[in-house]
N, C-alpha and C positions, 0 to 999 in steps of 0.2 A: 246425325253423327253420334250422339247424346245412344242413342236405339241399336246402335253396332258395338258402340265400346259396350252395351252391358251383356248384348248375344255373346261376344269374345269373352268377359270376362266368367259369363255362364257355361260357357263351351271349359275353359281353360279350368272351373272350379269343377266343373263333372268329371275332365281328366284325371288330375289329382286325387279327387276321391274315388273313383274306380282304382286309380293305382294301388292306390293305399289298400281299399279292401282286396285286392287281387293279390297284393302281397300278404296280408293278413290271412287270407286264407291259405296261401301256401304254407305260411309258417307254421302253422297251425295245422297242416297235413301231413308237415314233415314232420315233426316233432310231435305228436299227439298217436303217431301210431309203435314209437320207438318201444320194444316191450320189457326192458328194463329185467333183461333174463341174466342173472349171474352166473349162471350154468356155461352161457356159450361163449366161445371166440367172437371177440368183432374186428375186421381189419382199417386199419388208421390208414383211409386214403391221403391226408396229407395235415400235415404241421401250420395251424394257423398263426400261432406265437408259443411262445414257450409253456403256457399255459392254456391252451384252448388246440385241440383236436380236433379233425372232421374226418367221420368215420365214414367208408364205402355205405352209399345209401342217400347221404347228404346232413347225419344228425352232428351235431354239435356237441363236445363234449366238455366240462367245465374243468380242469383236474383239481379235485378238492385235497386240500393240506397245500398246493404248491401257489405263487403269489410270486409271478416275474415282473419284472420290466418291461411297460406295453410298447409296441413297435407299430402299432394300426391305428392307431388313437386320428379321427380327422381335424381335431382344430390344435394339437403339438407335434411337437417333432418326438421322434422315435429315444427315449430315454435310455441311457448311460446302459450297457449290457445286456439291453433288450435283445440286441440280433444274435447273440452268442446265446443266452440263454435257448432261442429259439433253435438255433444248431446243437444244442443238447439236446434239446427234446426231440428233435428231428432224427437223430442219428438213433436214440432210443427205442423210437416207435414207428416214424414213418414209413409206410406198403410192408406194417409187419399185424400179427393177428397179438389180438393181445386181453385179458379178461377187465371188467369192469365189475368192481364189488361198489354199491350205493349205498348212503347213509338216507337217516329219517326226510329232510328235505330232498328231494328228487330233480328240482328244477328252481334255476337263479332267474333274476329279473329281465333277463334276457332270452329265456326260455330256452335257454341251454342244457344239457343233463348235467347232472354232478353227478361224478364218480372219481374213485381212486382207481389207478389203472396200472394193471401188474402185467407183463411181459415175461415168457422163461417161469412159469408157477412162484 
């Protein structure tokens, strides 16, 4: 018995760590080719919260200078103006093309891009 729980508990710990690097390595595909061109249009496939963008392609966008009310958070409930805020931002930017200008840091601890992101020049 003692020789099955430790095959399961080895099966069940290889899962997990394959997950883990299989998502490691996406994240890291997705985000490591992004080329950080202020020259070009990029289009806001959709509104993650009021503060956070996901641009056609799959990258993550941080908006630097703006600080909402988070509404994704998994262990609280969705904070006073979060959803509103995110309907502002949504109406701003969402399935529209729009320029990213970047500061000295390039990338938060979430491996999201930081930029300021201007719409209309």
């Amino acid at each position: 018995m003692r020789g099955r729980l430790r095959g399961g508990f080895r099966f069940v710990a290889a899962a997990v760590v394959c997950s883990v690097a299989f998502r490691f390595v996406q994240l890291l595909s997705d985000t490591d080719r992004f080329s950080f061109d202020a020259s070009r249009l990029y289009r806001v496939e959709r509104v993650v919260d009021g503060d956070t963008l996901l641009l056609a392609g799959g990258t993550r966008i941080r908006l630097l200078g703006v600080d909402t009310p988070e509404t994704k958070h998994p262990d609280r409930p969705p904070e006073p103006l979060g959803f509103e805020a995110a309907a502002f931002t949504r109406s701003h930017v969402e399935n529209r093309y729009v320029k990213l200008r970047f500061d000295r840091e390039r990338r938060d601890r979430y491996r999201r891009v930081l930029a300021y992101v201007y719409r209309d020049n």
